[in-house]
N, C-alpha and C positions, 0 to 999 in steps of 0.2 A: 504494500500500500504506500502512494504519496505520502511523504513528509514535509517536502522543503521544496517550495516551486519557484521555477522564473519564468515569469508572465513576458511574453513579448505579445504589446498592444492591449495593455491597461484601460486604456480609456475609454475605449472600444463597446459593443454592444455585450458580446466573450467575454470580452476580459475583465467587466462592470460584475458579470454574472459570476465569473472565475471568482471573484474576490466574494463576491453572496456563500458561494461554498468554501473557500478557505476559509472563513469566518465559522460557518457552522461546525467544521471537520479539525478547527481547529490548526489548521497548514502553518508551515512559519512560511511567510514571503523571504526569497533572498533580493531577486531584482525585479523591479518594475521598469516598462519602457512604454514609450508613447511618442506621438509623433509633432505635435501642438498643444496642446491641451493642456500649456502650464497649469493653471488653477488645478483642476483634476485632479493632475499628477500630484501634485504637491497635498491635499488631502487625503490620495493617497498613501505616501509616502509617511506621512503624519502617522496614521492611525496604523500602519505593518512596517512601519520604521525596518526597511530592506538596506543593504549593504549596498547597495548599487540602485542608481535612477538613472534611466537615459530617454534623451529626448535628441528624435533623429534630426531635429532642426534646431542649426547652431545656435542662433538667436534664442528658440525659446529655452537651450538648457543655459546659456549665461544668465537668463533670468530665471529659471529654475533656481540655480545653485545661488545664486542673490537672496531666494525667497526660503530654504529649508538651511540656511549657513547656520544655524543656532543646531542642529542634528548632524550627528556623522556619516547618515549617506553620501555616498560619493557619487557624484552627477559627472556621467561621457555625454558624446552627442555623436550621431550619425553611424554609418554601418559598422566602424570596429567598436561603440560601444552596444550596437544589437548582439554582434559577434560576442564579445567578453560575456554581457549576461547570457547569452545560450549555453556559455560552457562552464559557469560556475562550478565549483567543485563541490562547491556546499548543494547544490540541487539535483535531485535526484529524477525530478520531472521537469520539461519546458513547454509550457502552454505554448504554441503558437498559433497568437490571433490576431497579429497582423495581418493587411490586406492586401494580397497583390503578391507578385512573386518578388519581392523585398524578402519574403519569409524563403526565399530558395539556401541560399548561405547558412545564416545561422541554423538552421534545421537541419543541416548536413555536419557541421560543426559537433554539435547538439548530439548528432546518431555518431560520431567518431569518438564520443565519451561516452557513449553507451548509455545517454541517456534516455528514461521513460518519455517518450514524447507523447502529449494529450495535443492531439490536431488536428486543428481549427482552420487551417490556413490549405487549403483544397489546391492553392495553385500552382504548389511544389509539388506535388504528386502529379497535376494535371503537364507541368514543364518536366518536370527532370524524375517520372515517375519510376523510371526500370533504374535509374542511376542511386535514385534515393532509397528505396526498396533491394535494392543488390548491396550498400552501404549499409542497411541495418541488418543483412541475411550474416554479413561478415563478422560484424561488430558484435552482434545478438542485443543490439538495442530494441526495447520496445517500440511500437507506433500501435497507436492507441487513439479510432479517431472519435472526434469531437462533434462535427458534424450529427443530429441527428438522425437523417437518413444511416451513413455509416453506422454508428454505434446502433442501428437499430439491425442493423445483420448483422455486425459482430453478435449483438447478443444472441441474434437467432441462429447464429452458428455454434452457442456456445457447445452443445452435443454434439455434433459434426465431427466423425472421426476420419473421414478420407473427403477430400474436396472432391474426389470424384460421384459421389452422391449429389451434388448439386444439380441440376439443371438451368436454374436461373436464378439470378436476382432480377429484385422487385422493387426497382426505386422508386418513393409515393413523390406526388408534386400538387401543389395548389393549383397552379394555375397561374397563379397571379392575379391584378384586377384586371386582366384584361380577357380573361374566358369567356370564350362563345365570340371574342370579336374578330372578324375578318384583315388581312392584313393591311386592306385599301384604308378601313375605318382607324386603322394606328396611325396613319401618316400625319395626322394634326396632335396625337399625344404631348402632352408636355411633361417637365418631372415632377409635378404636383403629383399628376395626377399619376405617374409611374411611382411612385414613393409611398401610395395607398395601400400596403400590403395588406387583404385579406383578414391573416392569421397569425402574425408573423413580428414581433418588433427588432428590427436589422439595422445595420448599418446602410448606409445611401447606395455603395456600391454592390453589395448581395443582393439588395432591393429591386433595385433596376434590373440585375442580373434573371432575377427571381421571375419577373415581369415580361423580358426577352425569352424565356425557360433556357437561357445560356445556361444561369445553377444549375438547372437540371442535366445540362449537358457535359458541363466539368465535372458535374457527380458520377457521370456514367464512368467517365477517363478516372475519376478517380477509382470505385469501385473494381474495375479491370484491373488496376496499380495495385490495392492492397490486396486485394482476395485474388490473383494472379488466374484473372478469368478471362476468354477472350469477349472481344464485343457483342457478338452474337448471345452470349450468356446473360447478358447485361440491359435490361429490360426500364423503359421508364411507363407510368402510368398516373394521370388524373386523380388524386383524390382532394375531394375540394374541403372535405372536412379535417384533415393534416389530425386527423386522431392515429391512424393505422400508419407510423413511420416509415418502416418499411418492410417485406416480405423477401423469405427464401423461398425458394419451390424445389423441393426434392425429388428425384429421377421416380420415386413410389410416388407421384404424385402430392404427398403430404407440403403443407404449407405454414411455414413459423411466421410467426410474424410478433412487432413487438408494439401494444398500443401504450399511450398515454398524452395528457395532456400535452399542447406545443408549448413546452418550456423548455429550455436551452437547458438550464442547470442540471435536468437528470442527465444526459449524457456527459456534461462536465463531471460530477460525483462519480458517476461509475469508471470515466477514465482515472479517476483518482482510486477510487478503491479496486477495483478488479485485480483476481478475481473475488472478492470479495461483492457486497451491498452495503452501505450503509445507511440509516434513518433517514426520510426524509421530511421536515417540517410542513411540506408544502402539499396543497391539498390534493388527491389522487384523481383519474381520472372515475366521474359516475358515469357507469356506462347505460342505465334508463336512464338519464337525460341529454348523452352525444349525439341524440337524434338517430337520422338514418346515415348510414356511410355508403357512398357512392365512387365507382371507379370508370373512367373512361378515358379513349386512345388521347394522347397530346396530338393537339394539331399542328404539322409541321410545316403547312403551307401562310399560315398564318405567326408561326413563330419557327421562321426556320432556322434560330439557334442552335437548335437541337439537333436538328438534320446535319448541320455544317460540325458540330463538333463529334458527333458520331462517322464525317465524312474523316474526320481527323486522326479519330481513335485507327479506323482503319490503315490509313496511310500510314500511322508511327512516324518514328522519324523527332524533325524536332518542327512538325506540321503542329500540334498540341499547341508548343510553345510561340508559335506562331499565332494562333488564332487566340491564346489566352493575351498577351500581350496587346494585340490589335483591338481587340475588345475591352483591356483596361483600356487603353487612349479614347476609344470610341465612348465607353461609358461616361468617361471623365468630360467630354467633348457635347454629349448629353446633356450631362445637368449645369454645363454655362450655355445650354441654350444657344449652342454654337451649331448643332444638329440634330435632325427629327430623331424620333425614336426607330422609327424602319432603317435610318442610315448606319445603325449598329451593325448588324450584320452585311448590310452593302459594305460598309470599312473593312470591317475580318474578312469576307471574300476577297475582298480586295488586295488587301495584303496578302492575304494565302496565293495571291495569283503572280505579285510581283519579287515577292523571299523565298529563296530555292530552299528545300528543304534537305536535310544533312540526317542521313541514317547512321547508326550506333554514334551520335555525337557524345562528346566529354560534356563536361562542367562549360569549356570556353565557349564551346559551338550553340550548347543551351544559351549561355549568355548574348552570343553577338545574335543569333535568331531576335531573340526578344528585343534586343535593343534594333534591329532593322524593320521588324514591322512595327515597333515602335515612331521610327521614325516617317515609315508609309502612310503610316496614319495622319501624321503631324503633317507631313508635306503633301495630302490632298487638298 
């Protein structure tokens, strides 16, 4: 079980929730990090008084360390202090719930200490998934995901004694607020109203993701990465009630699945105790009053993020980190209202069409991919 954790991306929707259950489970914090969000951080740091604080922008950790000088945490700034806290010696887990593949590095770091990693951070599996999963095969670090969908197979795998019983996974999806709409009827979206999640309290960027079904389509790449299935095994499906997480489907036909209320914190807790349970405060799900639960296909003509990143899954390669990247710019690009919401996926096509893509790539090849349709983005 968790003892001693280092939270990358504190301030976060994760890492607000991370800190609900180190508080109940009693965790020591060693480092917090965050990315703006002086004030936060700083009440954070207050109340789990951590050996390390980092704020990846310069500016706000000189005024960090201005504002907590009367305490002995030590405040870095930028990637080599993400890096330092992932690899604490004192931590035995590293939450990572930073957004973006920012979380690529220290997660790799992280699994070369062989530490338990609780993960939140979907885009490093989705980039550098066979490279990060061959790193922890070596090491025999944990990964342990954070993700509800995830943790809701892991659980349903917990009796699973040969993966060849599988047949499929069953990853559930809301929808988003834009179910039953046609893709012609998206083109005047704005991020108000893509930010309306459902079911769901997120961060901006998962949100909008959420609302493209892009999440749903990184979750697929991710699920392939941890349970070492191919795409075809890998199944996504409609539930607008987000009671039913997600489902195994065994080669007997037989079907696991793990329900409860959409609350982030139980999959956080269980990455902390597994394989353990422990107590939780928080109210269970009543099942006469979750209504009726309903399941139907995702439309991929109308959100064809889905489509495009399962074109991705197939290719391999560093196609993944291709479309993940194009898609952060694209999202970012989004909510200044700099572009429609259908232009998200026209960008990631885009760049998928002008970034060669690089099979068995390293670490460096991962990197320049992302930073090129990075830049395909920037320079439409």
């Amino acid at each position: 079980m968790t003892k001693v954790i280092s939270l990358l991306g504190s301030t976060g929707s994760i890492g607000r929730q991370t800190l609900q259950v180190a508080r109940e489970l009693g965790l020591t914090v060693a480092a917090l990090t965050a990315n703006t969000q002086v004030e936060l951080l700083e009440q954070q740091v207050r109340e789990f008084r951590p050996r390390l604080a980092v704020m990846m922008d310069l500016d706000a950790a000189d005024e960090l360390r201005g504002r907590i000088s009367d305490i002995p945490t030590r405040v870095m700034s930028g990637p080599g202090g993400l890096l330092t806290a992932a690899t604490l010696e004192e931590a035995d887990t590293v939450v990572t719930a930073v957004v973006g593949s920012v979380g690529l590095r220290p997660t790799l770091a992280a699994i070369e200490q062989k530490k338990r990693i609780a993960l939140a951070n979907k885009e490093t599996l989705v980039c550098a998934g066979e490279l990060v999963m061959a790193t922890a095969e070596r090491t025999g670090a944990e990964i342990l995901p954070v993700d509800s969908e995830h943790s809701a197979i892991f659980q349903s795998l917990q009796g699973c004694r040969d993966r060849g019983e599988i047949r499929r996974l069953i990853l559930t999806c809301s929808g988003g607020p834009f179910f039953g709409k046609r893709f012609e009827e998206l083109e005047q979206v704005r991020p108000m109203d893509a930010l309306r999640h459902p079911n769901w309290s997120m961060g901006a960027k998962i949100t909008i993701d959420s609302a493209t079904l892009m999440n749903k389509g990184l979750e697929v790449i991710e699920a392939m990465r941890l349970y070492r299935l191919p795409a075809e095994q890998v199944d996504a499906v409609i539930h607008r009630q987000s009671i039913v997480h997600s489902l195994v489907e065994y080669r007997d036909g037989a079907m696991i699945a793990q329900l409860g209320t959409p609350d982030m914190k139980l999959p956080i807790r269980y990455a902390f105790t597994w394989p353990n349970r422990a107590f939780s405060p928080d109210t269970p799900l009543d099942l006469t009053r979750c209504g009726a639960l309903t399941f139907q296909e995702p439309d991929v003509e109308a959100f064809p993020c889905l489509r495009i990143a399962r074109q991705c899954a197939a290719t391999g390669g560093t196609a993944c980190t291709i479309m993940n990247a194009a898609n952060e710019e694209a999202v970012l690009a989004f909510l200044r209202e700099e572009i429609g919401f259908n232009d998200i996926p026209r960008q990631v096509e885009r760049a998928l069409s002008r970034v060669e893509v690089k099979y068995k790539p390293e670490l460096e090849d991962i990197l320049e991919a992302d930073r090129l349709a990075r830049r395909a983005v920037r320079n439409q």
